[in-house]
C-alpha positions in Angstrom: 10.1 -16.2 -2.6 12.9 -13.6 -2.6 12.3 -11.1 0.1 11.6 -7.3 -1.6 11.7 -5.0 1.5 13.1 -6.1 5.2 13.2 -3.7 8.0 15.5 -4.1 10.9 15.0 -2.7 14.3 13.5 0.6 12.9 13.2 3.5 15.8 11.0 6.4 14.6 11.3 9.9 16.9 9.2 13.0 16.6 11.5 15.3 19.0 10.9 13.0 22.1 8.4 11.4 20.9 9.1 7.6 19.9 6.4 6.5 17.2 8.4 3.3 16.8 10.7 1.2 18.8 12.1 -1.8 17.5 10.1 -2.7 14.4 10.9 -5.2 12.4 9.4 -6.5 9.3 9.7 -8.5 6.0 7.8 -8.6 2.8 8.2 -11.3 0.1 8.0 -10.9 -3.5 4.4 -11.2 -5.1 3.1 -10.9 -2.0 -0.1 -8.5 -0.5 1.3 -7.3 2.5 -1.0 -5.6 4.7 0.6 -3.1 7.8 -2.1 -2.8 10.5 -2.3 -1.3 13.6 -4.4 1.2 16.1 -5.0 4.8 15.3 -1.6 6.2 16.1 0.7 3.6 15.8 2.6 5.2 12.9 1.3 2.7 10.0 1.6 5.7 7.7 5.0 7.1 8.8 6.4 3.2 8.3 5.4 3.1 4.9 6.7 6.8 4.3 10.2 5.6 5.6 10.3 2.6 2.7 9.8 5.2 0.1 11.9 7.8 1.6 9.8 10.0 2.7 10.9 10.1 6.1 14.3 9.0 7.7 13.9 6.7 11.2 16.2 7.8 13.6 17.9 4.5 13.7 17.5 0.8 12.2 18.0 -0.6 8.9 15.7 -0.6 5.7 16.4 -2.8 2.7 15.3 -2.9 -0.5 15.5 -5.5 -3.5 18.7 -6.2 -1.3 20.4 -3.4 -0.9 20.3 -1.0 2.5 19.1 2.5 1.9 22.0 3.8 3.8 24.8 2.1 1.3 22.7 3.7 -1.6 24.0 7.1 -3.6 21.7 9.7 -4.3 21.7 8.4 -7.7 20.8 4.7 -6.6 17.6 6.3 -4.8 16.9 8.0 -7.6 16.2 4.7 -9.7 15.1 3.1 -6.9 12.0 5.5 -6.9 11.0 4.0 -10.1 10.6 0.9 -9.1 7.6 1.8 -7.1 4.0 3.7 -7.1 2.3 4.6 -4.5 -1.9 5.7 -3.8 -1.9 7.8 -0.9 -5.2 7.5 1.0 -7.3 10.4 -0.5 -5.9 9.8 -3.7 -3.6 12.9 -3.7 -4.6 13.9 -7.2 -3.4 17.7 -8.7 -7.1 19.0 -8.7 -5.5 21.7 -11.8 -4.6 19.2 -14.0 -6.8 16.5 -16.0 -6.5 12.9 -15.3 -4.8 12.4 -18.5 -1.8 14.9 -17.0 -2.2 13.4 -13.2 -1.7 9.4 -14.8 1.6 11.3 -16.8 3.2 13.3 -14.0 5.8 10.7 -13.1 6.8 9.5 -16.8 7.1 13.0 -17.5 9.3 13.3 -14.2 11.7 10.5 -14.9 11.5 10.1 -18.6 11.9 12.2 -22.2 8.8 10.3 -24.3 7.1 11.4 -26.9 3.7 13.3 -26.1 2.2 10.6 -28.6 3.8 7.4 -26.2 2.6 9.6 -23.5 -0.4 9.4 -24.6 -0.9 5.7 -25.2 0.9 4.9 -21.4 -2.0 7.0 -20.5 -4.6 5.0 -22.4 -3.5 2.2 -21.2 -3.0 2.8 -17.4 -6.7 3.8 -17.4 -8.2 0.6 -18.9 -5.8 -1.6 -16.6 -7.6 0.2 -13.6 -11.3 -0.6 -15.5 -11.4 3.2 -16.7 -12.8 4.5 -20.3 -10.3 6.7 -22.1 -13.1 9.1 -22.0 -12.0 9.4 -18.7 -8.5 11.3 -19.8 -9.9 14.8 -20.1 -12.0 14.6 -17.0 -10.7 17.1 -13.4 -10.9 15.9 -10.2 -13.8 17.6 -9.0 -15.7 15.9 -11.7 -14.8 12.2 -10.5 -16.5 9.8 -8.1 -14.8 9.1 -4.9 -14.4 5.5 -6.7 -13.4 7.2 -9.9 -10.6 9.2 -7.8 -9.0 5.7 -6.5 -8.5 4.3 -9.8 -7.3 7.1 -11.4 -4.4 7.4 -8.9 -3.9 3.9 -9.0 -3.5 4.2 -12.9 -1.2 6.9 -11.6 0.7 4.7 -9.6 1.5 2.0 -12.2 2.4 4.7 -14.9 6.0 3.5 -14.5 5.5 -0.2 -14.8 6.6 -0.7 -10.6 8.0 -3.9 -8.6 6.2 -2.3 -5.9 3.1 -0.8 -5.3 2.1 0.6 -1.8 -1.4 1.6 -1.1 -2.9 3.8 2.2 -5.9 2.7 3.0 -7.5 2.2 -0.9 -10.8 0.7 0.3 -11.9 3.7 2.5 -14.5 6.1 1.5 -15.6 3.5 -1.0 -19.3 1.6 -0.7 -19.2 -1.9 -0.1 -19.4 -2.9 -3.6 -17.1 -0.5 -5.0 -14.4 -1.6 -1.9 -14.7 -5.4 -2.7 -14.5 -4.5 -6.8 -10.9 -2.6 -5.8 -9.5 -5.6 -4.1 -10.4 -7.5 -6.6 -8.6 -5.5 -9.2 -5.7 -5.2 -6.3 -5.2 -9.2 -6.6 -5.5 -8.9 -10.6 -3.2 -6.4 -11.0 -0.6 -8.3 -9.1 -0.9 -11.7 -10.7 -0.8 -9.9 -14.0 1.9 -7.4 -13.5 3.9 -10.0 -11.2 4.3 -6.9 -8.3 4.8 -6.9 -4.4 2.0 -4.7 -3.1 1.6 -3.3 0.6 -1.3 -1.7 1.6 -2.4 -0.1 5.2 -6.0 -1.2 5.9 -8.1 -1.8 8.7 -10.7 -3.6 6.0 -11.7 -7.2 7.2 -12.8 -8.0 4.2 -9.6 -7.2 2.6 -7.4 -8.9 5.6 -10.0 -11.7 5.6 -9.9 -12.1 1.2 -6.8 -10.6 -0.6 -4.1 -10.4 2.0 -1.2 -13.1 2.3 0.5 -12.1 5.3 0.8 -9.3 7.7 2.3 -7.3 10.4 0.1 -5.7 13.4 1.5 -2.6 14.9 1.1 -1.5 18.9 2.8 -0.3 21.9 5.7 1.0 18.9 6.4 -2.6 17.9 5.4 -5.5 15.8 3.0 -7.3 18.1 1.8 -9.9 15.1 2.8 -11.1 12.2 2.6 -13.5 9.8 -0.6 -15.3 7.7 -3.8 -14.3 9.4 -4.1 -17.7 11.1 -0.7 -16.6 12.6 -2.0 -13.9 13.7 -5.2 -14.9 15.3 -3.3 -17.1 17.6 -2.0 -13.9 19.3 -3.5 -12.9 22.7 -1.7 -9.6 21.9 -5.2 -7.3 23.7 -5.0 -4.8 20.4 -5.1 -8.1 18.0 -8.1 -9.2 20.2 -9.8 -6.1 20.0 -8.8 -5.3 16.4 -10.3 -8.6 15.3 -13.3 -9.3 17.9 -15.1 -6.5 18.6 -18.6 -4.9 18.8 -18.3 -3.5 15.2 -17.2 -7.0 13.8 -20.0 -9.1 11.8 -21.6 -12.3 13.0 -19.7 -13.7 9.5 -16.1 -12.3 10.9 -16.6 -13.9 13.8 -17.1 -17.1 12.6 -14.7 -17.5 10.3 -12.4 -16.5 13.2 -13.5 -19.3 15.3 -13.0 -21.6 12.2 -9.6 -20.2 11.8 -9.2 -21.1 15.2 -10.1 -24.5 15.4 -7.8 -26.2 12.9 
């Protein structure tokens, strides 16, 4: 498999703060890469320097090949529709309907017909498991499930390579959480897209994910498949993965792992 995003020694600074320091990273294509880490450890601020968000202060990012720094503005420019993104809360316009949320980026990069519009809307919401009923709902009428697959409709409206997701299982009940994954894994076999998510889910790390990168003490401390990982003695990747909040079933399909 092709590798879609590799990051090279990135160093992140907040005035004299240093988030990250040293980090290095690489995701294949088709894959569901998962970016863990403890509270602090700038999971969110790595993914917002892949998209652009945020600059690091020095390292390398690269990108279906290419560094960010050899691109023109107008190469970032495309290169922003090759990917969606579902920010943790969902980060939808509470003024505008679904229908106009799901067709703020083809609006932004395109010149469609409000008919085609239309249709791209349709169809975003049934890929997520929506009704087109859905289309002239607001925000505040929306379950906290309901608000997660509408901006992940959102997030597909431009047909992406990638897809990055913060944290999409929280807030969610257990079945609604497992029912997202699933949709997660189906999406990506159908639409043949890289995804990378931040979670700290077990039952997404232990069910969907393919390989992953733990962050701590402002590097990569483990990485790999999650057996790779679990042969760490790394103390956060111990604690992360074996602690008092982690089920009986956790556990032992840790020491299963384990054993082989």
């Amino acid at each position: 498999m092709s590798t879609v995003i590799k990051m090279s020694n990135i160093v992140t600074k907040f005035g004299s703060r240093v988030i990250h320091d040293g980090v290095s990273l690489e995701v294949k294509q088709k894959e569901i890469f998962a970016i863990l880490g403890e509270s602090g450890a700038g999971k969110s601020v790595l993914m917002k320097e892949i998209i652009m968000l945020i600059k690091p202060y020095s390292g390398d990012i690269e990108l279906f090949g290419t560094k960010l720094k050899q691109m023109s503005y107008r190469q970032k420019q495309q290169l922003r529709q090759k990917w969606g993104v579902l920010f943790q809360f969902g980060a939808l316009f509470t003024s505008l309907s679904v229908a106009e949320n799901i067709a703020l980026p083809v609006k932004e990069y395109t010149k469609i017909s409000p008919s085609f519009l239309e249709q791209i809307v349709r169809e975003k919401l049934n890929m997520v498991g929506l009704s087109d009923k859905v289309a002239s709902l607001y925000p505040s009428q929306l379950s906290g499930g309901m608000i997660k697959r509408v901006a992940l409709a959102r997030a597909l409206a431009m047909d992406p390579k990638l897809l990055f997701l913060d944290e999409p299982t929280s807030g969610l009940d257990p079945i609604g959480a497992r029912a997202f994954d699933k949709l997660i894994v189906e999406l990506r076999d159908i639409l043949d897209i890289t995804v990378v998510m931040i979670t700290h889910d077990l039952d997404s790390i232990f069910s969907i994910v393919d390989s992953m990168a733990i962050l701590a003490d402002k590097k990569v401390v483990a990485k790999g498949s999650l057996e790779e990982v679990l042969k760490s003695n790394h103390p956060f990747v111990e604690r992360f993965f074996k602690n008092e909040y982690t089920s009986k079933r956790f556990m032992d399909k840790i020491a299963n792992i384990k054993s082989k």
